[in-house]
C-alpha positions in Angstrom: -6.3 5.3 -62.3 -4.5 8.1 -63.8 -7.0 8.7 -67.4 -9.9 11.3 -67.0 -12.8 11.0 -68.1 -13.5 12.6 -72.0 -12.8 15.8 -72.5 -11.1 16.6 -69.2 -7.2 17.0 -69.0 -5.5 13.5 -68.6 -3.7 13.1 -65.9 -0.4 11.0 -65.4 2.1 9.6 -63.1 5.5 11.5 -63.2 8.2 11.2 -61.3 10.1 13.9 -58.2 13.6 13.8 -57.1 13.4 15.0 -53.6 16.1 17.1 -51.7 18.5 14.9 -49.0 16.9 14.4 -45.6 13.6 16.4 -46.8 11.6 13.6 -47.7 8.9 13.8 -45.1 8.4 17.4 -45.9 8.4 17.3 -49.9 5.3 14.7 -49.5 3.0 17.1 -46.5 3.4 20.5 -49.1 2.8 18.2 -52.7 -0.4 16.9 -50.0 -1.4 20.4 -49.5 -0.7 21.4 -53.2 -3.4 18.7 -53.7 -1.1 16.2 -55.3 -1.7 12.4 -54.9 1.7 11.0 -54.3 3.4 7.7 -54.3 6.1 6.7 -52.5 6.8 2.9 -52.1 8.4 1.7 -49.3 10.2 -1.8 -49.2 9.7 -4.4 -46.8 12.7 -5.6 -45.4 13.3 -8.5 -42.7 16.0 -7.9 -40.2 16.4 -10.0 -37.0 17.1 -8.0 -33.5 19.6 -8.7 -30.5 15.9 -10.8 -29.2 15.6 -12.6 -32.4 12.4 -11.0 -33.1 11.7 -10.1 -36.4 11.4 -6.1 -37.0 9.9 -5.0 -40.0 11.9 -1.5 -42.0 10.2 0.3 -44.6 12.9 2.1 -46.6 11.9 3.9 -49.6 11.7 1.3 -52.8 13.7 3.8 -54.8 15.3 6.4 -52.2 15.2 10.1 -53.1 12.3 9.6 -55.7 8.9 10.1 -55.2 5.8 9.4 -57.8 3.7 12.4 -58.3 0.4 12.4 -60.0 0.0 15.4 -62.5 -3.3 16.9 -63.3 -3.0 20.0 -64.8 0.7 21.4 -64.8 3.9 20.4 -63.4 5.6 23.4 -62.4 3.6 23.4 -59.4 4.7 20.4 -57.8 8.1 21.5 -59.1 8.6 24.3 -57.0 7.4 22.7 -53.5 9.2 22.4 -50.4 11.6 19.1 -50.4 11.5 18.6 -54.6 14.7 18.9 -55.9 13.6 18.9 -59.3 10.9 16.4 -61.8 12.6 14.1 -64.1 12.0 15.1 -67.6 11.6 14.4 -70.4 13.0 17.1 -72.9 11.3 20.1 -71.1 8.2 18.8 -69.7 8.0 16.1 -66.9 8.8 12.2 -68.0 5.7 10.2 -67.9 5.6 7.2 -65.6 3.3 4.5 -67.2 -0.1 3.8 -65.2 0.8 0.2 -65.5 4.3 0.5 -63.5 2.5 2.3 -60.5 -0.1 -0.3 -60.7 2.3 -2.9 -60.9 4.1 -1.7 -57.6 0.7 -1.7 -56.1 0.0 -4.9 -57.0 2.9 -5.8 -54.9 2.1 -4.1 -51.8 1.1 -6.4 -48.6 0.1 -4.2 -45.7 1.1 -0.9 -47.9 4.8 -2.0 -48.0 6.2 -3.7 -51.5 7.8 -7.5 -51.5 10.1 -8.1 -53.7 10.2 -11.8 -54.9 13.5 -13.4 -53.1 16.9 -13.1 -55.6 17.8 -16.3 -57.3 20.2 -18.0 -54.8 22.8 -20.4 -56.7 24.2 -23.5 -55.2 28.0 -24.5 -55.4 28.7 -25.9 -58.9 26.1 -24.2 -60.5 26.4 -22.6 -64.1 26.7 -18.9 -64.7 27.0 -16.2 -67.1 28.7 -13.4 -66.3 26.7 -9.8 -67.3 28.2 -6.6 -66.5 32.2 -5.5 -65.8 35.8 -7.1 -67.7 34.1 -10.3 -67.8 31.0 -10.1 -69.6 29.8 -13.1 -71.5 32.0 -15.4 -69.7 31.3 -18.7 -68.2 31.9 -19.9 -65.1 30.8 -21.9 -62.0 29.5 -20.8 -59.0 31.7 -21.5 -55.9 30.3 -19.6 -53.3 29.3 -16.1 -51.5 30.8 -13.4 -50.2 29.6 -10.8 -47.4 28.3 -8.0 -49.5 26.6 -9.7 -51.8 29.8 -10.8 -53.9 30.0 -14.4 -55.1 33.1 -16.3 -56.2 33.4 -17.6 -59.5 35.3 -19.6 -61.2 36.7 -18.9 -64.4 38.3 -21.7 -66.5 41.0 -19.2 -67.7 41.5 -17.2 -64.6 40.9 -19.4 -61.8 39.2 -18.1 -59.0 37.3 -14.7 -59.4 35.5 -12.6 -56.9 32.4 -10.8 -58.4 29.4 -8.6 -57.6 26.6 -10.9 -57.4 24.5 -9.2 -60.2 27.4 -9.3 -62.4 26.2 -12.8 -62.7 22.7 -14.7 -64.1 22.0 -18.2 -64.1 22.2 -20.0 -67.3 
């Protein structure tokens, strides 16, 4: 994908923060540059007024597009729409072949699926992972708009939480 063959420069995968509401732009001039760019987008379900099923395509990781790098970085660097490369130290932060080919691998009809979350039922075991709680215990109880999920805590009693704040046990 991203190797050369020997003796040539090898090329690799790095990764562009582009500049708010620019995106379009930042990916025609890296084109014209003669960059090969990467920029999943997400397929995401959302049912219409007509219950028809319309397909978006957000980007998987907004603001952030993958760049491929042949010779030098500065170049892409200093295009219309990038705010800047992610580095690493002073040069720009390799992205492994195997994660863009891994995303790839995902796409169906050039837009990524994500496997579906883990969806608890009521009474079910949890840990809790990130915030005041973590390593707790609890049951599920239910969820909330937004993603948030009630808990219950033997200590506490009832607790509302972000949903990945919790894994199943």
């Amino acid at each position: 994908m991203a190797a050369q063959h020997a003796g040539a420069v090898k090329s690799y995968w790095a990764c562009a923060q582009l500049e708010a509401n620019r995106e379009r732009l930042a990916l025609h001039c890296l084109g014209l540059r003669g960059f090969e760019v990467y920029l999943p987008r997400l397929r995401v379900k959302r049912v219409t007024l007509t219950r028809k099923t319309s397909v978006q395509a957000p980007a998987l990781f907004p603001g952030y597009c993958f760049v491929l790098i042949q010779l030098q970085g500065h170049t892409a660097r200093w295009s219309p729409g990038i705010l800047r490369l992610v580095l690493d130290g002073d040069r720009p932060a390799r992205v492994p072949d195997k994660v863009i080919a891994d995303l790839k691998g995902r796409e169906c009809d050039g837009l990524v699926e994500l496997p579906p979350p883990p969806s608890f039922q009521r009474g079910d075991p949890v840990r809790i992972v990130r915030g005041v709680f973590t390593g707790q215990l609890a049951l599920f109880e239910g969820q909330r708009p937004h993603e948030r999920v009630a808990v219950l805590l033997q200590l506490l009693g009832r607790v509302e939480l972000a949903k990945r704040n919790i894994a199943a046990i």
